[in-house]
DSSP file (Angstrom, degrees, kcal/mol; ACC not computed):
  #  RESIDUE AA STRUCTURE BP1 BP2  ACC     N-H-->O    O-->H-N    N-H-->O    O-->H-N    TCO  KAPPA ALPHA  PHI   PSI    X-CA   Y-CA   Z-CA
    1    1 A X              0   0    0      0, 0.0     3,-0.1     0, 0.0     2,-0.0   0.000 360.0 360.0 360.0 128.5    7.2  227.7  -69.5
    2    2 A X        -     0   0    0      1,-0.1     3,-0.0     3,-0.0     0, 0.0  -0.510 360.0-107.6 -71.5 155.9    8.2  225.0  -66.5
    3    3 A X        -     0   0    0      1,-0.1     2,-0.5    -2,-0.0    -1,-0.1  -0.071  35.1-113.3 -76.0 166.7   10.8  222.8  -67.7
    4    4 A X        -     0   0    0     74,-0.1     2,-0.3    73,-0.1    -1,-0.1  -0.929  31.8-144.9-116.7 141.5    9.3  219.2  -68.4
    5    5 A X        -     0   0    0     -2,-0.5     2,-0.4     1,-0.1    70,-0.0  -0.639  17.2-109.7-112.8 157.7   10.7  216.5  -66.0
    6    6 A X        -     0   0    0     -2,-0.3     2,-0.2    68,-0.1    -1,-0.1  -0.620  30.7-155.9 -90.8 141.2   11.4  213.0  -66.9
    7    7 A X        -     0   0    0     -2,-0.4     2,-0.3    64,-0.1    20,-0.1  -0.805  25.4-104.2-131.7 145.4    9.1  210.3  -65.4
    8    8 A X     >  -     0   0    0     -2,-0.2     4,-1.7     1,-0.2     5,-0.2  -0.627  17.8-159.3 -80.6 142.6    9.9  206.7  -64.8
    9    9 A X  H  > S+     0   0    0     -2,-0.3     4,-2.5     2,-0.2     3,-0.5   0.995  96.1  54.6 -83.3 -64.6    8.1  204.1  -67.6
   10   10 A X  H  > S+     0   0    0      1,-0.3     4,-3.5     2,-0.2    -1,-0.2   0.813 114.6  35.4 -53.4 -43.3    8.7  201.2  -64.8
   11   11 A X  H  > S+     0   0    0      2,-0.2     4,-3.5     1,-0.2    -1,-0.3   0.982 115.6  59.3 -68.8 -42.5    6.9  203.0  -62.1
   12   12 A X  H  X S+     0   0    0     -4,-1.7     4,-2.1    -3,-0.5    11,-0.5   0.988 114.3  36.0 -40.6 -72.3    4.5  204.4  -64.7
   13   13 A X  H  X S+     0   0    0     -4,-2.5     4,-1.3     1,-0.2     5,-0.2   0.971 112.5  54.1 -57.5 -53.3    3.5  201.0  -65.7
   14   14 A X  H >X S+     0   0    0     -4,-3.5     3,-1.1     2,-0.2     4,-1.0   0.877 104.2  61.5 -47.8 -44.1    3.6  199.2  -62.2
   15   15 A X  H >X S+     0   0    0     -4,-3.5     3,-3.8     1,-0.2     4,-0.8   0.983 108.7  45.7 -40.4 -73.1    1.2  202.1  -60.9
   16   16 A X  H 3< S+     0   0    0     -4,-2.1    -1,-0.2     1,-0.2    -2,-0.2   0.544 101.4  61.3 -49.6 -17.7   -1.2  200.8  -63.4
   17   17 A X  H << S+     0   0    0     -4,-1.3    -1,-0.2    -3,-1.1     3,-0.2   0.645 112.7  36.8 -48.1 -37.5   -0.8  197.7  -62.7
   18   18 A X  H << S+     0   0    0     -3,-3.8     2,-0.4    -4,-1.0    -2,-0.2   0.993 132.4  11.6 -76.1 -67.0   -2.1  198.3  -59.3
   19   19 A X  S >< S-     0   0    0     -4,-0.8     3,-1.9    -5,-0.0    -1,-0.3  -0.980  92.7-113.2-133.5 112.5   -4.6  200.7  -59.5
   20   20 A X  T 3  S+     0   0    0     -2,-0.4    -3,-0.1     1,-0.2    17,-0.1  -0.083  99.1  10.8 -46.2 149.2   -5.8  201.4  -63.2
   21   21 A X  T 3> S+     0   0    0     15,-0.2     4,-0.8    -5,-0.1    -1,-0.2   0.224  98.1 111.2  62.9 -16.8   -5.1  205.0  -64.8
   22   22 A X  H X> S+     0   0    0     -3,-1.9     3,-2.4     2,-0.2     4,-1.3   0.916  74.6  52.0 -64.4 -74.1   -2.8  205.4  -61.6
   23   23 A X  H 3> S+     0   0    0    -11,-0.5     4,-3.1     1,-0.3     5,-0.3   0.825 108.8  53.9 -57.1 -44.0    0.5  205.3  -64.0
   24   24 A X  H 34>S+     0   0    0      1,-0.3     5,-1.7     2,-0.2    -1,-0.3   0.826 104.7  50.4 -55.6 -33.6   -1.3  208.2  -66.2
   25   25 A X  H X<5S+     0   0    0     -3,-2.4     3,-1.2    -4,-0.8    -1,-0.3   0.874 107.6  54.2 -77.3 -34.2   -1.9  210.7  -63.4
   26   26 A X  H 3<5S+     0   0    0     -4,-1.3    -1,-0.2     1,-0.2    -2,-0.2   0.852 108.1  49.5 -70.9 -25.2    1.7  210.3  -62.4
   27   27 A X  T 3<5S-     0   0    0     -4,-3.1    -1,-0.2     2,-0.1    -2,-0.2   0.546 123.8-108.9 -56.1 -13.1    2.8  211.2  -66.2
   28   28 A X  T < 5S+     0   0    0     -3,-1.2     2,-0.7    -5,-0.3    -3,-0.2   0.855  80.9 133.9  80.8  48.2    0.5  214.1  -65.8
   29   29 A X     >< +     0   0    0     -5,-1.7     4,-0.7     1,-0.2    -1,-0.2  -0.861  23.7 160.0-113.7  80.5   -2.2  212.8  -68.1
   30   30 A X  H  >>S+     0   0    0     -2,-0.7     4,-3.3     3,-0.2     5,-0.6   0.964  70.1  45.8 -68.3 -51.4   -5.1  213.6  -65.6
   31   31 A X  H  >5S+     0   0    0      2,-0.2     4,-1.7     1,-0.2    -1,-0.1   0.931 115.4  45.9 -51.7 -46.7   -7.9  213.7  -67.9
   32   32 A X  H  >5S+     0   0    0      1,-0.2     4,-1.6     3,-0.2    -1,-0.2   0.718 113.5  56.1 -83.0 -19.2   -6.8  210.3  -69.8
   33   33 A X  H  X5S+     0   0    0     -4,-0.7     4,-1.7    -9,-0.2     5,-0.4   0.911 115.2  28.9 -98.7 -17.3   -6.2  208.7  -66.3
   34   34 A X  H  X5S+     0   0    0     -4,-3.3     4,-2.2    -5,-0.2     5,-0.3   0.902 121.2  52.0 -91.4 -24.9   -9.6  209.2  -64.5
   35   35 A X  H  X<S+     0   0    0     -4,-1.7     4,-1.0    -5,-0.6    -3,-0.2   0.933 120.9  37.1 -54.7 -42.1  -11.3  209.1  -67.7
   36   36 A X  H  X S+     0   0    0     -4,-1.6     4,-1.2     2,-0.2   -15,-0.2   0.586 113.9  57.6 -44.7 -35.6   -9.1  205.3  -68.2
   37   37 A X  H  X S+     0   0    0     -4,-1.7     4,-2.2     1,-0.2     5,-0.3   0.802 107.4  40.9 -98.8 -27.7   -9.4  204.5  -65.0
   38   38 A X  H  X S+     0   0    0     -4,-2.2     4,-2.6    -5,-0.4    -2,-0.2   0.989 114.2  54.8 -79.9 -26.9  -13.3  204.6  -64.9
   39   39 A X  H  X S+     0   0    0     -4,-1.0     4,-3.1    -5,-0.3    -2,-0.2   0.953 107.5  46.6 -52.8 -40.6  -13.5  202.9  -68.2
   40   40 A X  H  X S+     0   0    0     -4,-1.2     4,-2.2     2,-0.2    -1,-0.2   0.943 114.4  56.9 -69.5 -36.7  -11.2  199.8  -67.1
   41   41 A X  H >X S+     0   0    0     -4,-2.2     3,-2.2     2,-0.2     4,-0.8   0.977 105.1  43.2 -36.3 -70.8  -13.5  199.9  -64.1
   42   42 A X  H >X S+     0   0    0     -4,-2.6     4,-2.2    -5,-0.3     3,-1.2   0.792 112.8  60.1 -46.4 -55.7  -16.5  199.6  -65.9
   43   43 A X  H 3< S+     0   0    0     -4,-3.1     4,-0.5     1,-0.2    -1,-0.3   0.807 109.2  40.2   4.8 -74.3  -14.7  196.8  -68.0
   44   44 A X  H << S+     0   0    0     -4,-2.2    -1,-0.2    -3,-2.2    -2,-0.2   0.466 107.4  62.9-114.9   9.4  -14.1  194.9  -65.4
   45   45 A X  H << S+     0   0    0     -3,-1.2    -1,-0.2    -4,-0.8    -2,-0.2   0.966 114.2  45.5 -32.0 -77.1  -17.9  195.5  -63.6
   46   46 A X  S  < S+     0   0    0     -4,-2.2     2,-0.3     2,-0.1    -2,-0.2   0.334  90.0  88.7 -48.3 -22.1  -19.0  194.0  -66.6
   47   47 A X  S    S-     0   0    0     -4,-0.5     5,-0.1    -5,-0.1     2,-0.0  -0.467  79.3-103.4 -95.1 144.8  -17.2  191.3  -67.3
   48   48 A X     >  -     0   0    0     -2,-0.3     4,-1.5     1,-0.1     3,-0.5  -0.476  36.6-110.0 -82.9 142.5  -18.0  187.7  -66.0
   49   49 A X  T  4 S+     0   0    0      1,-0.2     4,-0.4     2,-0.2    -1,-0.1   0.748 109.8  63.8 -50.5 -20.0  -15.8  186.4  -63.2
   50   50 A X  T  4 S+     0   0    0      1,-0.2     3,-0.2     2,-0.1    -1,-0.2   0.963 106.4  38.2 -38.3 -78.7  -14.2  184.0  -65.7
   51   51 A X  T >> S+     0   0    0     -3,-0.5     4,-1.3     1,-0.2     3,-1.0   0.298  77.8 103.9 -67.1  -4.0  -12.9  186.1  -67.6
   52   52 A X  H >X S+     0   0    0     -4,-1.5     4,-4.0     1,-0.2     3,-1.5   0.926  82.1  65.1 -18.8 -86.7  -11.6  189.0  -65.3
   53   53 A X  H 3> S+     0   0    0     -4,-0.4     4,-1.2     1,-0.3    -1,-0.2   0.658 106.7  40.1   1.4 -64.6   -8.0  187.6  -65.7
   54   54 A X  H <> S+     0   0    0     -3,-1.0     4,-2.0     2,-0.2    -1,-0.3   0.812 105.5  54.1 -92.5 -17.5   -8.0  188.2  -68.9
   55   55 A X  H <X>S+     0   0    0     -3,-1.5     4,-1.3    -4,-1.3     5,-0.6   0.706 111.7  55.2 -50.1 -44.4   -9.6  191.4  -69.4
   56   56 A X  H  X5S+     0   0    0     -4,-4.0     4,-0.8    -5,-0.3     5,-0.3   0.968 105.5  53.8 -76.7 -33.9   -6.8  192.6  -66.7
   57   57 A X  H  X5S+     0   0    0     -4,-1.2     4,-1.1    -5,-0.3    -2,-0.2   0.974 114.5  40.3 -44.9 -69.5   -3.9  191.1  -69.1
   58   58 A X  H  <5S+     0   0    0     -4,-2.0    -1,-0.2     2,-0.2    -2,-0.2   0.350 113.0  50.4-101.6  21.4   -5.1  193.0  -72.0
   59   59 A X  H >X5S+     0   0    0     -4,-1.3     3,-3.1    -3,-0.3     4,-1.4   0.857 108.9  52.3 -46.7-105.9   -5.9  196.3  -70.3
   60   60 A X  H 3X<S+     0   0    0     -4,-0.8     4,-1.1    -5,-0.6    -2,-0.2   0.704 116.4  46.9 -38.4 -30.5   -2.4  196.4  -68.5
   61   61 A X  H 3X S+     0   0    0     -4,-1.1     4,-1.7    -5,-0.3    -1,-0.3   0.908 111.1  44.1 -77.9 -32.7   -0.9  195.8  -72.2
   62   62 A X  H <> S+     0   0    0     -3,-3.1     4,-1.8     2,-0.2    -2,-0.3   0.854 116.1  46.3 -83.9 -33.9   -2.5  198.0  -73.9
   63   63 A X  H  X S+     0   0    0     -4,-1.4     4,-2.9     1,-0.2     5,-0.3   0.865 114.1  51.5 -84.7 -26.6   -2.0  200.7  -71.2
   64   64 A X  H  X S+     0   0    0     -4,-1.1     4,-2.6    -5,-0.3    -2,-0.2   0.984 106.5  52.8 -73.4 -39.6    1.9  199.6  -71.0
   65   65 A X  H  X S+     0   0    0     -4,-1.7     4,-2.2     2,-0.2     5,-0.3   0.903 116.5  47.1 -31.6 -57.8    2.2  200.0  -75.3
   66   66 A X  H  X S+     0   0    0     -4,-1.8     4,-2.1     2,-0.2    -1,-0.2   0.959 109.9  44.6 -66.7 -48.7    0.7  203.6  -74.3
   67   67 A X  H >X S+     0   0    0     -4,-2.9     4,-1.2     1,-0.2     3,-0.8   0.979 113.0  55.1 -62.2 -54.6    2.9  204.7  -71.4
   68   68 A X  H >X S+     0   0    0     -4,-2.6     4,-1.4    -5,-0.3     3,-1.1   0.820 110.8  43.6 -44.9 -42.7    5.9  203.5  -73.5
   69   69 A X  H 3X S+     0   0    0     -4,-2.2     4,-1.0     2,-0.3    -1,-0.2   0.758 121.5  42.0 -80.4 -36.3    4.7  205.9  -76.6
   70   70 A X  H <X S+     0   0    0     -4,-2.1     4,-0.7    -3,-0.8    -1,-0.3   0.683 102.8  64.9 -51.4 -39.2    4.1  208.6  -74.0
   71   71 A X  H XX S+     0   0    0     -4,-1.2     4,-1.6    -3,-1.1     3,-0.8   0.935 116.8  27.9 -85.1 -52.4    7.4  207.6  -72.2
   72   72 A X  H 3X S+     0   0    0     -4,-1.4     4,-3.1     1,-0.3    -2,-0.2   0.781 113.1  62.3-102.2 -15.6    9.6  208.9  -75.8
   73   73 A X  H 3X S+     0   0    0     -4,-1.0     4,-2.1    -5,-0.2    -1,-0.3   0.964 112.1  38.7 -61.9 -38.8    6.9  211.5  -76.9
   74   74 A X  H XX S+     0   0    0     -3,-0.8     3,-1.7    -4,-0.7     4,-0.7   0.979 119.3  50.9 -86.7 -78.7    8.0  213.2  -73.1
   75   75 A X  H >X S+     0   0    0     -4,-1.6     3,-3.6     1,-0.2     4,-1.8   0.841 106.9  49.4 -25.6 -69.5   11.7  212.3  -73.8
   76   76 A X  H 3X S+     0   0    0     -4,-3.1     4,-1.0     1,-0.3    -2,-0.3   0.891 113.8  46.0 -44.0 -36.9   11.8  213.9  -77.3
   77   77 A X  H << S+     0   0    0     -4,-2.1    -1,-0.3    -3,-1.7    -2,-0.2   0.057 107.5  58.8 -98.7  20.8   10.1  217.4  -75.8
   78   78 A X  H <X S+     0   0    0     -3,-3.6     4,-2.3    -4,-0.7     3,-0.2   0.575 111.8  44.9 -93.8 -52.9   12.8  217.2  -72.7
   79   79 A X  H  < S+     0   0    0     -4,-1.8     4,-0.5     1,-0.3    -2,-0.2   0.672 112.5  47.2 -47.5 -25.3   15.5  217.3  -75.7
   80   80 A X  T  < S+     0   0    0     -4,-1.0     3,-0.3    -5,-0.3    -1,-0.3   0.870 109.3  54.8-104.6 -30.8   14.0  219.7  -77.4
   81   81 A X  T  4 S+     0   0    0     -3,-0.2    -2,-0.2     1,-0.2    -1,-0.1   0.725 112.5  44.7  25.7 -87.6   13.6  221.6  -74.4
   82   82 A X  S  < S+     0   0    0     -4,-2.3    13,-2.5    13,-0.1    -2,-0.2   0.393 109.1  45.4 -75.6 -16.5   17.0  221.4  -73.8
   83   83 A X  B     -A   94   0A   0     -4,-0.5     2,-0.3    11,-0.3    11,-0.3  -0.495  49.4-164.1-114.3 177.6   18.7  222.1  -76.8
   84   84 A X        -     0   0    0      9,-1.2     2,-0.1    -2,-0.1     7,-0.1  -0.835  35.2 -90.8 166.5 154.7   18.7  224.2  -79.5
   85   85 A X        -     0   0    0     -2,-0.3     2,-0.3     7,-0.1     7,-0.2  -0.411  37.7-116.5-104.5 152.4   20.4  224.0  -83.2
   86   86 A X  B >>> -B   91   0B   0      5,-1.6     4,-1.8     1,-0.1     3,-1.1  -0.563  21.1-130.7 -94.7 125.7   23.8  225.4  -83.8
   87   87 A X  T 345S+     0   0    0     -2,-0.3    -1,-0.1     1,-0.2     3,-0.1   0.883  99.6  48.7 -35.5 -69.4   24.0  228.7  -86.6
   88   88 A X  T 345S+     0   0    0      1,-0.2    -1,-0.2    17,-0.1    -3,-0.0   0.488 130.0   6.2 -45.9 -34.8   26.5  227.3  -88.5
   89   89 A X  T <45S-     0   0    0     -3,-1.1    -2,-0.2     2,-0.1    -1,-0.2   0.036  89.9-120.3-167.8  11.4   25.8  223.7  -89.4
   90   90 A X  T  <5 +     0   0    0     -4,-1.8     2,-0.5     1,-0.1    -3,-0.2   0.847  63.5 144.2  54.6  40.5   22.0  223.3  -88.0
   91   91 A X  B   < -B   86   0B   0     -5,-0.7    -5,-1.6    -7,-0.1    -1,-0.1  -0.934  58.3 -96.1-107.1 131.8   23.0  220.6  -85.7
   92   92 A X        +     0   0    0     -2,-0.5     2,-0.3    -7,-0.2    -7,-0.1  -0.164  46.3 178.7 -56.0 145.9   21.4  220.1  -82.1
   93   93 A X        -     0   0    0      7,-0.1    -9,-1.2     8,-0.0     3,-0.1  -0.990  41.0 -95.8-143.3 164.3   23.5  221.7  -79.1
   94   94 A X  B     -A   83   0A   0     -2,-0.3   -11,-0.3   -11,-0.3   -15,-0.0  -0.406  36.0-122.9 -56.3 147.0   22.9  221.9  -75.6
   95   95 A X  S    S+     0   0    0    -13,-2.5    -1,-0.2     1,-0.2   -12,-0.1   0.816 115.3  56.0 -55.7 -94.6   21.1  225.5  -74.8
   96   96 A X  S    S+     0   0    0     -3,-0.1    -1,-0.2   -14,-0.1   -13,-0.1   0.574  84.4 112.2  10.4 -59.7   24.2  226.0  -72.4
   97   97 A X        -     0   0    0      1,-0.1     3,-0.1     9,-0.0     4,-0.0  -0.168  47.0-165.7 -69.8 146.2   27.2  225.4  -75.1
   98   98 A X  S    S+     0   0    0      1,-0.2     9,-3.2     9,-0.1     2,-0.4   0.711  76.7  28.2 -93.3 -36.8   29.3  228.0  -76.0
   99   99 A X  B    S-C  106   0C   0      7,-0.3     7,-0.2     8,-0.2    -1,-0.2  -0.941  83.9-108.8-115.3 148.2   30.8  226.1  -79.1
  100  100 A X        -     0   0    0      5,-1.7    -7,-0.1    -2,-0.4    -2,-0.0  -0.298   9.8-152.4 -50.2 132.6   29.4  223.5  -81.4
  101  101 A X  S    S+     0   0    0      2,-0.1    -1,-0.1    -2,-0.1    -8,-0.0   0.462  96.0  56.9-102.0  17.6   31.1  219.8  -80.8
  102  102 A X  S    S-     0   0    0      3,-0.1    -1,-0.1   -11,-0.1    -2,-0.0   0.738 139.1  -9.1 -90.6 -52.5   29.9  219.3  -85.1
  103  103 A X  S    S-     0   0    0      2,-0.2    -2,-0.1   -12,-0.1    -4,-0.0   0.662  93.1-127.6-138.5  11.8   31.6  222.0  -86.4
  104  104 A X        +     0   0    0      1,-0.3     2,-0.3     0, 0.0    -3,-0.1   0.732  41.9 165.1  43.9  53.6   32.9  224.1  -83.2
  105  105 A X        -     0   0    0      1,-0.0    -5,-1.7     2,-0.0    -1,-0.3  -0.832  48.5-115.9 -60.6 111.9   31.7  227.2  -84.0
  106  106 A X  B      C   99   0C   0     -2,-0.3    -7,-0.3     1,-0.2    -8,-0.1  -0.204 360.0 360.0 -89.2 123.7   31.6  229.8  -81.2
  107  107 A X              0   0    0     -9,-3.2    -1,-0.2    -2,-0.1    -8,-0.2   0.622 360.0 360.0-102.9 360.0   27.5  230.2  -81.0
């Protein structure tokens, strides 16, 4: 399994800002960003020039609320990843360590 790399939330969001769904493909959500990004299209087809503005406001929130929840889902499964729980005293350790730093056990 390739290791999973950590992606930036800022850039994540600013992509989307730009070009809708943008942020998703760079998380590696392909399906939920062209599928996102033609919905927001269509959105904002539809929508009377008036209101554009705001339609883009609460689009770009709702998609930043999502890349954050995305953003710690990805973190937690880089930790988990990375780690891996100690014999002795069931505590997280780096794969790597040779002792526990809870109860410094040789694993």
């Amino acid at each position: 399994m390739d290791a999973i790399k950590e992606k930036s939330l800022p850039l994540a969001i600013g992509l989307n800002l730009f070009i809708p769904g943008l942020g998703y493909l760079y998380m590696g959500k392909w399906l939920i960003g062209i599928a996102g990004s033609a919905i927001i299209i269509g959105a904002y087809l539809t929508t009377p020039a008036i209101m554009a503005g705001q339609v883009w406001l609460v689009m770009n929130v709702i998609m930043a609320i999502d890349m954050f929840i995305l953003s710690q889902k990805r973190k937690k499964e880089i930790i988990q990843d990375n780690s891996k729980k100690c014999p002795s005293c069931a505590e997280l350790i780096l794969k790597e360590a040779k002792v526990c730093r809870f109860c410094n056990a040789k694993v």
